[in-house]
C-alpha positions as CSV (number, residue, x, y, z in Angstrom):
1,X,1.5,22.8,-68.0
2,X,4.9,21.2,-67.0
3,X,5.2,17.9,-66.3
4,X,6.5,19.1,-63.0
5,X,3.0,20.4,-62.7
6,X,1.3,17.4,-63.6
7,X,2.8,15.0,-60.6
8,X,1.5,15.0,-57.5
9,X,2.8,17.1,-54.8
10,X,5.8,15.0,-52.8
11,X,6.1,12.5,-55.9
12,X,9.6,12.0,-57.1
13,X,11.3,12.8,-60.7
14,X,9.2,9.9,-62.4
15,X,6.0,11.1,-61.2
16,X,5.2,8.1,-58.1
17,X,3.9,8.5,-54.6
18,X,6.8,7.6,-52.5
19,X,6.5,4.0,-51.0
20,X,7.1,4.9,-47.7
21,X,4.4,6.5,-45.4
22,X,6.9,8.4,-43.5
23,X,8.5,10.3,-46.9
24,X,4.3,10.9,-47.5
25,X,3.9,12.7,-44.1
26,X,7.4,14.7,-44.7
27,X,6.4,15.9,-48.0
28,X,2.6,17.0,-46.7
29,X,3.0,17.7,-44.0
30,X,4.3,21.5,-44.3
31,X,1.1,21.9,-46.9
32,X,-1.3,20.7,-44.2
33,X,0.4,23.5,-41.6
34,X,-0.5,25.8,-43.9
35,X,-3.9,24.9,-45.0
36,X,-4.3,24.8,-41.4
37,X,-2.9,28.3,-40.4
38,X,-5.6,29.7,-43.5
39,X,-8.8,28.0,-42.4
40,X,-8.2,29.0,-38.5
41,X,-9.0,32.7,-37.6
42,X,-6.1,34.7,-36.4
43,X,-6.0,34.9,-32.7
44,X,-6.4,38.7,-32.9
45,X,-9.9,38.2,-34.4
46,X,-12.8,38.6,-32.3
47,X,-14.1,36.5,-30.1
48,X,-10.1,36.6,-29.7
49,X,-10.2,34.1,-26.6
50,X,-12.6,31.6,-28.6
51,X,-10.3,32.3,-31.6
52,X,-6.7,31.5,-29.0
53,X,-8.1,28.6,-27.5
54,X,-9.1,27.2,-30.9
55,X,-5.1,27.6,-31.6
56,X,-3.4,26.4,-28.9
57,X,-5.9,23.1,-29.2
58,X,-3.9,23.2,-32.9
59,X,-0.5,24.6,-32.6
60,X,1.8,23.3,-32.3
61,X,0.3,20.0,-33.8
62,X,0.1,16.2,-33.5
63,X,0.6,13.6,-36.4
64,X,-2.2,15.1,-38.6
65,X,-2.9,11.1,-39.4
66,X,-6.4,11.9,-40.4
67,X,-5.7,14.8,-42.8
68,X,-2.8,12.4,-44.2
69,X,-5.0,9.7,-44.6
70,X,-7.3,12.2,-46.7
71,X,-4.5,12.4,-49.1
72,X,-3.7,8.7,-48.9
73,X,-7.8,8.3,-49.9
74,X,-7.5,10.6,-53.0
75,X,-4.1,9.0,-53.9
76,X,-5.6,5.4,-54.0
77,X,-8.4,6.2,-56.2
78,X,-6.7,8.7,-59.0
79,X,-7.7,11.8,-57.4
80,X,-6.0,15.2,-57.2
81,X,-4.1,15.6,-53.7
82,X,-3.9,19.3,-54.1
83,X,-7.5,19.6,-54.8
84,X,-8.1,17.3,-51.7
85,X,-5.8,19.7,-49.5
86,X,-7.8,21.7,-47.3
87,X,-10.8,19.4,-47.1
88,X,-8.2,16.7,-45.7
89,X,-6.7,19.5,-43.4
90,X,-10.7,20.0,-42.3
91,X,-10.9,16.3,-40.7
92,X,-7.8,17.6,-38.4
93,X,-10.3,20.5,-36.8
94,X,-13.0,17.3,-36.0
95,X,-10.0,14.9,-34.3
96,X,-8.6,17.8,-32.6
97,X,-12.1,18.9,-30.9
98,X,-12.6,15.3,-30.0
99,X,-9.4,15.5,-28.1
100,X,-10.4,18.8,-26.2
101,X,-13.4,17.7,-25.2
102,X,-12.3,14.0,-24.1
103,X,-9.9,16.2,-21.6
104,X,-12.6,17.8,-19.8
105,X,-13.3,16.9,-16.6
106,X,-16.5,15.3,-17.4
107,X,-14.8,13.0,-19.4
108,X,-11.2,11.3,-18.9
109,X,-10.3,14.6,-16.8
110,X,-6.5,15.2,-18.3
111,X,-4.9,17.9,-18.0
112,X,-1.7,17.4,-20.5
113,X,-2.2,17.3,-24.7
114,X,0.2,17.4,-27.3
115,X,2.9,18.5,-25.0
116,X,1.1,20.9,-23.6
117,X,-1.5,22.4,-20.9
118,X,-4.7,20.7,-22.1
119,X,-7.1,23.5,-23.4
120,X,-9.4,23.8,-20.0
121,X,-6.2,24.0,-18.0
122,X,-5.3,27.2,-20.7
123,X,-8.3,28.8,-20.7
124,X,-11.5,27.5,-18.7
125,X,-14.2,24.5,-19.2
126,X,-16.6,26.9,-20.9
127,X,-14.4,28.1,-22.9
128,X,-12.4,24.5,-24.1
129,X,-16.0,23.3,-24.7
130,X,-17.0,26.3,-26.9
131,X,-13.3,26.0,-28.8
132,X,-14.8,22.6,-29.6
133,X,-17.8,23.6,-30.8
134,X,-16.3,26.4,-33.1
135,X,-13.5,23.9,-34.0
136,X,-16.2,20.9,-35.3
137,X,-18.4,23.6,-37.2
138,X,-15.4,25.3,-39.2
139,X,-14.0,21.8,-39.9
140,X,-18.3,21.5,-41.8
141,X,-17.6,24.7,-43.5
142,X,-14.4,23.5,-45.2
143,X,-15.2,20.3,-46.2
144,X,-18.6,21.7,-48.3
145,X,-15.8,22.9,-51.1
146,X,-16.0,19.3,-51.6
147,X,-19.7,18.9,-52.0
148,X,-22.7,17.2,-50.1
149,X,-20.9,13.6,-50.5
150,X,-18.0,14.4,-48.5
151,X,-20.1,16.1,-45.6
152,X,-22.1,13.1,-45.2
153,X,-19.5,10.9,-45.3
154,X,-17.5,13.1,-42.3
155,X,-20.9,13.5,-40.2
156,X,-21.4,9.9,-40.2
157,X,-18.3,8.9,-38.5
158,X,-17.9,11.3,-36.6
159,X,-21.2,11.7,-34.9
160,X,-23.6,9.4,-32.9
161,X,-23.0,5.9,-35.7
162,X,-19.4,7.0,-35.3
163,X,-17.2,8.7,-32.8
164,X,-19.3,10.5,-30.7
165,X,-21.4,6.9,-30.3
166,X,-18.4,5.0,-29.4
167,X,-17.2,8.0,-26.7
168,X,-20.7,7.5,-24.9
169,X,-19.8,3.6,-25.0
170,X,-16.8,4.1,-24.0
171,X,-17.8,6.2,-20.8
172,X,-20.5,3.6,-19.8
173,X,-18.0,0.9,-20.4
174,X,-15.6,2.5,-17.2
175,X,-14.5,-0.3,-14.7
176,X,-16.3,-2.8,-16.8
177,X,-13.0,-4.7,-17.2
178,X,-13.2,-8.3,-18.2
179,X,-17.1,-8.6,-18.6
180,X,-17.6,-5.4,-21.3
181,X,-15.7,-8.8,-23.5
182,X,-13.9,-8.3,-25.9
183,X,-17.2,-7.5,-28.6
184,X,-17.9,-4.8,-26.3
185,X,-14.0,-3.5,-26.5
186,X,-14.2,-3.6,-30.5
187,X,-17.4,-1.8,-30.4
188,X,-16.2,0.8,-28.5
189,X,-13.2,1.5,-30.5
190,X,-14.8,0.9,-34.2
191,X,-16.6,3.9,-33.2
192,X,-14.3,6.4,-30.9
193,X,-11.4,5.7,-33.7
194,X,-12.2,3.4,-36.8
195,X,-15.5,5.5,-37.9
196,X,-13.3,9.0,-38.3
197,X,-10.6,7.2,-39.9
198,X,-12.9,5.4,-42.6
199,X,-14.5,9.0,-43.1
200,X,-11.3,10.7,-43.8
201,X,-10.6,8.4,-46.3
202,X,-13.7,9.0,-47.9
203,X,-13.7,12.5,-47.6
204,X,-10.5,12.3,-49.5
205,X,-12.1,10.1,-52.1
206,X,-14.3,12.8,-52.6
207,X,-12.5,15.6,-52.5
208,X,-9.4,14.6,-54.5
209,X,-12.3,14.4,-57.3
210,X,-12.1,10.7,-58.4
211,X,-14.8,8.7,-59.6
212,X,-15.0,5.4,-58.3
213,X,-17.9,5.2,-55.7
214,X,-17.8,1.8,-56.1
215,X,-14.3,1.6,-54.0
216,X,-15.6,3.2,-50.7
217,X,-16.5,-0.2,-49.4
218,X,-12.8,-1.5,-50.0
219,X,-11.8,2.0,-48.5
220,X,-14.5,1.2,-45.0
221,X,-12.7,-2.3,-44.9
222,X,-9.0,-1.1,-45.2
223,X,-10.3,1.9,-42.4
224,X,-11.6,-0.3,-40.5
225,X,-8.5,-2.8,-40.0
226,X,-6.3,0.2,-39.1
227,X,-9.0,1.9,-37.3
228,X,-8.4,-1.2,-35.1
229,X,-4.9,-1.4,-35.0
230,X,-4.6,1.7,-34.3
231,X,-6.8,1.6,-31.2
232,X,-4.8,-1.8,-29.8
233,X,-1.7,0.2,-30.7
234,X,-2.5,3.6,-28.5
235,X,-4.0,1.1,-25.9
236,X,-0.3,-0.7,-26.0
237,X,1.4,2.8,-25.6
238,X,-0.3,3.8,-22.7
239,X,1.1,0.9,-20.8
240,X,4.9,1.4,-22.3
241,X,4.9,5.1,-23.8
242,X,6.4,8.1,-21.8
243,X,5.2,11.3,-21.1
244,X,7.8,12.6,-23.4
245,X,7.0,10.3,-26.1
246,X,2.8,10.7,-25.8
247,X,2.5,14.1,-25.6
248,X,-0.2,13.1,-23.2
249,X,-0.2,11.7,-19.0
250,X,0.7,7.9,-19.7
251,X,-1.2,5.3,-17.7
252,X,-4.6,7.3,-18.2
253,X,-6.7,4.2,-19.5
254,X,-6.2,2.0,-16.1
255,X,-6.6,5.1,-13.7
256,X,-9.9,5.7,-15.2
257,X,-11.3,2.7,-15.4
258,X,-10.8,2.1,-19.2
259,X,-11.4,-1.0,-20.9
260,X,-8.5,-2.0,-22.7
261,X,-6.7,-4.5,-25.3
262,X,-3.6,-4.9,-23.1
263,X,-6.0,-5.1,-19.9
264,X,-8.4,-7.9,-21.4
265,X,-5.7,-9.4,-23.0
266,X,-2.3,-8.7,-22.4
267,X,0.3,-6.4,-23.7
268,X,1.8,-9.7,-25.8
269,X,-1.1,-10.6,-27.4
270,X,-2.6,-7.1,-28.0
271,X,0.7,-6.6,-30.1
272,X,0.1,-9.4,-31.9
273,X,-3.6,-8.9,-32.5
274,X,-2.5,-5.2,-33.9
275,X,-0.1,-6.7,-36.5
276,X,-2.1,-9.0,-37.6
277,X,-4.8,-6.4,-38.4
278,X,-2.2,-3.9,-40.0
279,X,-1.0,-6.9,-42.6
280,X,-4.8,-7.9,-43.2
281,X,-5.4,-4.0,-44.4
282,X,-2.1,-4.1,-46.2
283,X,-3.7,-7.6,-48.2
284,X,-6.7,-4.7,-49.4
285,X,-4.8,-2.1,-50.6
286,X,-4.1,-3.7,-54.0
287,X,-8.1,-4.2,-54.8
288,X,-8.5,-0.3,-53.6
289,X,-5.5,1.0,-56.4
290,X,-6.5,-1.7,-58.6
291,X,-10.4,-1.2,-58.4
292,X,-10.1,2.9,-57.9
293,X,-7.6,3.5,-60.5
294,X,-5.0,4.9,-57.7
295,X,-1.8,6.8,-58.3
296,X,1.7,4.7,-59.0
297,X,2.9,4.1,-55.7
298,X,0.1,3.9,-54.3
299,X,-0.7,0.1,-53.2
300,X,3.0,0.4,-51.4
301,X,1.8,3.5,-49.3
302,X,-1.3,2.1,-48.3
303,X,0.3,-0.9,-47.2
304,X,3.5,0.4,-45.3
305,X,0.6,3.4,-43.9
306,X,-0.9,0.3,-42.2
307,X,2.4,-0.9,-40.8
308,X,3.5,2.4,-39.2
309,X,0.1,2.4,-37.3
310,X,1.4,-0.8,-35.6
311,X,5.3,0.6,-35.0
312,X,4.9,4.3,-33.5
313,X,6.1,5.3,-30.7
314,X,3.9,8.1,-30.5
């Protein structure tokens, strides 16, 4: 074996992750595409409208975050990215039902996604809701190659302790403006965004083949902390953020109803609040690489990952 062969994939000539979060998305995020295009059935394959549907809910794609923060989990505990590949692609298939079924009109009712027609609007309700379905149990299927540890770690945050939970809070917590407080608002969003994002890094744990157990509690904490800024974030982007930009109708949270960070507190301070979190996970990523023997590089990824949560624009 080379020592070309021994670095990790998107490391430079002396064998470290790059520092930046952005030069980690560009160098994966061509190997997530097409881990992506192998675990989905071709669209020719029957049921071939289940099997479309499931596509256009995938293709052309978002950020992949949560498969990126996969790899960014294996990285910051010693583990193999390569190996962690496709069960880091897998967590995409969970995020991306969630987002199909949040646009039904039983739920927040939208009707643009990613740029594009939302998948009801495509298809049909029945049809978006069994894309879901067939996208959630695939994403199971894949992320067994990493053994009974990973699964359990991605159905706990995302179903009823985790995202599904916080969606059913978030629905009863409609036009509940100022009195939900703003307990109610972290509840909400621990669960509907935090819970997934703490998984994926644990699935990545896992799956990148590391030891290390002892380092999924610094891994919850660090989750948690940009699970959270990244809520205040998106909440702070559907005030200012174009349609262009969002890939989604802007100005969705206050026509339904939504309990907010900007609406409970302002846009000023909920900007504030969401820095403040991203440097508090950056402050843990040292005892994650330190503790969990992670890759060279990798303490300056974690930290500048929390960061860009804070400054998209997207």
């Amino acid at each position: 074996m080379t020592d070309t062969d021994r670095r990790p994939m998107g490391a430079n000539a002396e064998g470290t992750l790059p520092r930046s979060f952005r030069e980690f998305a560009v160098a994966w995020r061509s190997p997530i595409e097409e881990a992506l295009e192998s675990i989905l059935p071709t669209a020719d394959r029957e049921p071939t409208r289940l099997h479309a549907a499931m596509r256009h809910a995938m293709f052309p794609g978002g950020k992949r975050f949560r498969p990126l923060l996969g790899l960014a989990g294996a990285a910051a505990t010693g583990g193999d990215l390569r190996r962690a590949l496709r069960p880091a692609a897998a967590l995409e298939l969970v995020h991306t039902y969630s987002l199909v079924h949040d646009d039904l009109p039983c739920m927040d009712d939208d009707d643009l996604r990613r740029g594009r027609p939302t998948c009801h609007i495509a298809f049909d309700e029945a049809t978006a809701v069994l894309a879901g379905d067939a996208l959630l149990t695939l994403a199971f299927e894949v992320v067994a190659e990493a053994g009974a540890e990973a699964v359990v770690a991605l159905a706990r945050g995302a179903g009823a302790a985790g995202m599904v939970g916080g969606q059913v809070f978030d629905l009863a917590a409609e036009n509940a403006g100022a009195a939900l407080g703003l307990d109610g608002l972290e509840r909400i969003h621990d669960g509907k965004t935090g819970a997934l994002i703490i998984a994926s890094l644990e699935v990545g744990r896992v799956a990148g083949g590391a030891g290390g157990s002892e380092v999924s509690g610094l891994l919850a904490e660090y989750g948690a902390l940009i699970g959270r800024a990244f809520q205040v974030a998106d909440d702070c982007l559907d005030v200012t953020g174009t349609a262009a930009e969002l890939g989604k109708t802007p100005g969705a949270d206050q026509a339904h109803g939504k309990s907010t960070y900007p609406a409970l507190l302002g846009l000023e301070r909920s900007l504030e609040i969401a820095r403040d979190l991203a440097e508090r996970a950056g402050a843990v990523a040292g005892r994650i690489v330190e503790l969990g023997g992670g890759l060279d590089g990798a303490e300056s990824l974690l930290q500048d990952l929390a960061l860009s949560v804070v400054s998209r624009k997207s």
